[in-house]
Short mmCIF file of the C-alpha atoms (twelve columns), coordinates in Angstrom:
data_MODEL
# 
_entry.id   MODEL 
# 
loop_
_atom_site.group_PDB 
_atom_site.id 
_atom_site.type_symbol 
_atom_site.label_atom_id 
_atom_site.label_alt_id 
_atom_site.label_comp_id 
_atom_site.label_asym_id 
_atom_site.label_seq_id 
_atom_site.Cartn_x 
_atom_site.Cartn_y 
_atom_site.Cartn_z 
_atom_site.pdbx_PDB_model_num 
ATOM 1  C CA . UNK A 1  -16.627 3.007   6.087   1 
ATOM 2  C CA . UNK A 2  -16.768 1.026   2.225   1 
ATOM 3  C CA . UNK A 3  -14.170 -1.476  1.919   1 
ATOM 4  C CA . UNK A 4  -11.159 0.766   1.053   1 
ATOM 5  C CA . UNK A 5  -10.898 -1.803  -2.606  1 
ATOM 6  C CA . UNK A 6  -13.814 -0.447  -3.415  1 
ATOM 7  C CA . UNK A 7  -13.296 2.804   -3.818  1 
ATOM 8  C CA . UNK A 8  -10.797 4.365   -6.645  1 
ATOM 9  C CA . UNK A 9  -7.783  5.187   -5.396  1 
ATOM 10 C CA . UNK A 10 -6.098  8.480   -6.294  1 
ATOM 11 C CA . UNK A 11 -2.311  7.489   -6.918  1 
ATOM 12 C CA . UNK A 12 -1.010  3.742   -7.647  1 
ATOM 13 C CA . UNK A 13 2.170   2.582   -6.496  1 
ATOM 14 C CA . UNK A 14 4.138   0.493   -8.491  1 
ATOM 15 C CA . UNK A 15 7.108   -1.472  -6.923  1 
ATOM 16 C CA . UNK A 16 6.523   -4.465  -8.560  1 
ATOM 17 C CA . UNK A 17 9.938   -6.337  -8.890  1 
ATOM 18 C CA . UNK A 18 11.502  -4.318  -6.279  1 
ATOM 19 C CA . UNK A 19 13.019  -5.444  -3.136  1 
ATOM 20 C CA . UNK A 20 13.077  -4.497  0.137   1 
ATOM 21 C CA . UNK A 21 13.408  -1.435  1.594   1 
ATOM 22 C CA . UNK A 22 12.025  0.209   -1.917  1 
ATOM 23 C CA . UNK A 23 8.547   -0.545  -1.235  1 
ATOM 24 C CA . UNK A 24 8.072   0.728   1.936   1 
ATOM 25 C CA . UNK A 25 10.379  3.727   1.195   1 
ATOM 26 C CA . UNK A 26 8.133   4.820   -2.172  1 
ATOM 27 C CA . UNK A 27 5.486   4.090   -0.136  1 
ATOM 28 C CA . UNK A 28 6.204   6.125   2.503   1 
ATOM 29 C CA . UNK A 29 7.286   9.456   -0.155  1 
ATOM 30 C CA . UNK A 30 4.130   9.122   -1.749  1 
ATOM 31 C CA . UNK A 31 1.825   8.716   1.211   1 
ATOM 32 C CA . UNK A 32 4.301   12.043  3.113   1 
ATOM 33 C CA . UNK A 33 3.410   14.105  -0.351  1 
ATOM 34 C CA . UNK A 34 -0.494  13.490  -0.371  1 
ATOM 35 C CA . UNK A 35 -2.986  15.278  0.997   1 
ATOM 36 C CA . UNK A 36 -5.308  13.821  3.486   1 
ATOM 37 C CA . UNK A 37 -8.361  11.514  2.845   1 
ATOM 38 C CA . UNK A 38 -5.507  10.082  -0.377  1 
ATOM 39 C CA . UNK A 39 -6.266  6.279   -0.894  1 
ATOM 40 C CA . UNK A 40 -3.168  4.975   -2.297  1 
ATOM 41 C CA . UNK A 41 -3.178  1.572   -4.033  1 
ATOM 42 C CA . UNK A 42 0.020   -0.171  -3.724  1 
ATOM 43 C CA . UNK A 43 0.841   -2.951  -6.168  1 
ATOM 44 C CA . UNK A 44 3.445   -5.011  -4.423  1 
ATOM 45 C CA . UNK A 45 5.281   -9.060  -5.170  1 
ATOM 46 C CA . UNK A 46 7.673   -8.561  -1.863  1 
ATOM 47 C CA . UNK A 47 6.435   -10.881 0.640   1 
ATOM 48 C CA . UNK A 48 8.132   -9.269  3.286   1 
ATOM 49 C CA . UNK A 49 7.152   -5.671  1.818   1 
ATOM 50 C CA . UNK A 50 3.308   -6.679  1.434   1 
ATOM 51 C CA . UNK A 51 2.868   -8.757  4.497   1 
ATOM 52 C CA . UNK A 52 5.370   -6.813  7.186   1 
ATOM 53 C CA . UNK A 53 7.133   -3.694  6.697   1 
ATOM 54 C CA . UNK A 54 4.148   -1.866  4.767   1 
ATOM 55 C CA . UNK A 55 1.390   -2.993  7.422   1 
ATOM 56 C CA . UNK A 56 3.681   -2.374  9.969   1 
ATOM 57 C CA . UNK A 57 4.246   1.268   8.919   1 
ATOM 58 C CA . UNK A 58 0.198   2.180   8.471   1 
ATOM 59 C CA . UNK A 59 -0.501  0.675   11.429  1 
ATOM 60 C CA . UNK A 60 2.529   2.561   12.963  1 
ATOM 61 C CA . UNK A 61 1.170   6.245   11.157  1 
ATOM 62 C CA . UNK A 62 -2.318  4.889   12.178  1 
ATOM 63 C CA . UNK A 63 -3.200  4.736   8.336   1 
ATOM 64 C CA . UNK A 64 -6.600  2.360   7.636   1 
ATOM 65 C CA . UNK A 65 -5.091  -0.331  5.257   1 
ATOM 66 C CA . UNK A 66 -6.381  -3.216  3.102   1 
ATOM 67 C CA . UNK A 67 -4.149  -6.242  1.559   1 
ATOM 68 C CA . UNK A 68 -5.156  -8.594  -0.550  1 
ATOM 69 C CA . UNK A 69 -3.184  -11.247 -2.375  1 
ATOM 70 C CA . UNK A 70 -3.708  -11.998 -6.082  1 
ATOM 71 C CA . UNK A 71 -2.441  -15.374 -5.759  1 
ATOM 72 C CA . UNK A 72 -3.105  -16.067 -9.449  1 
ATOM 73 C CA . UNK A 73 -1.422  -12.755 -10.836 1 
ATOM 74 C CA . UNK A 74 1.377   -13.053 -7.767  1 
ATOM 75 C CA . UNK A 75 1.302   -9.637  -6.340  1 
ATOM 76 C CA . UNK A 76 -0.521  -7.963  -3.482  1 
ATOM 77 C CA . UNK A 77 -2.552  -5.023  -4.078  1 
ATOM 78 C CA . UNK A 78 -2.470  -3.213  -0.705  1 
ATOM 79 C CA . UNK A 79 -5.281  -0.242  -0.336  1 
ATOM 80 C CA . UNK A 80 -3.642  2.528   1.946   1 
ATOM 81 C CA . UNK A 81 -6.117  5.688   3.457   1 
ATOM 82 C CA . UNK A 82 -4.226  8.614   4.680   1 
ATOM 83 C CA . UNK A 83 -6.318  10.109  7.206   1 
# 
């Protein structure tokens, strides 16, 4: 399988500037509303969001994920495949 940043995604999710639990809980409503095969592109600047409780959950819903860290723009741009 392509890196999943490669490919377009078909929904963004923007919860940049929000706190936890918002960014796991629009997430999660987005990814429960799409169809399956969705890539999802999260844009995220909660540390604990971006590097715990969204991982946590794909890995949980067995969802193929990607994060990367922008460290020059601040925000993580996490890559979520609903299977």
């Amino acid at each position: 399988m392509a890196e999943l940043k490669s490919q377009t995604p078909s929904q963004v999710v923007d919860v940049l500037g929000r706190v936890c639990p918002y960014p796991l809980v629009l997430t999660k409503k987005t990814l429960e509303k799409a169809p399956a095969g969705t890539l999802v592109k999260v844009l995220c600047d909660a540390p604990a969001s971006a590097e715990d409780t969204i991982p946590k959950y794909c890995e949980k819903q067995g969802f193929a994920y990607e994060s990367i860290k922008l460290e020059d723009k601040g925000y993580w741009e996490i890559y979520i495949q609903k299977p």
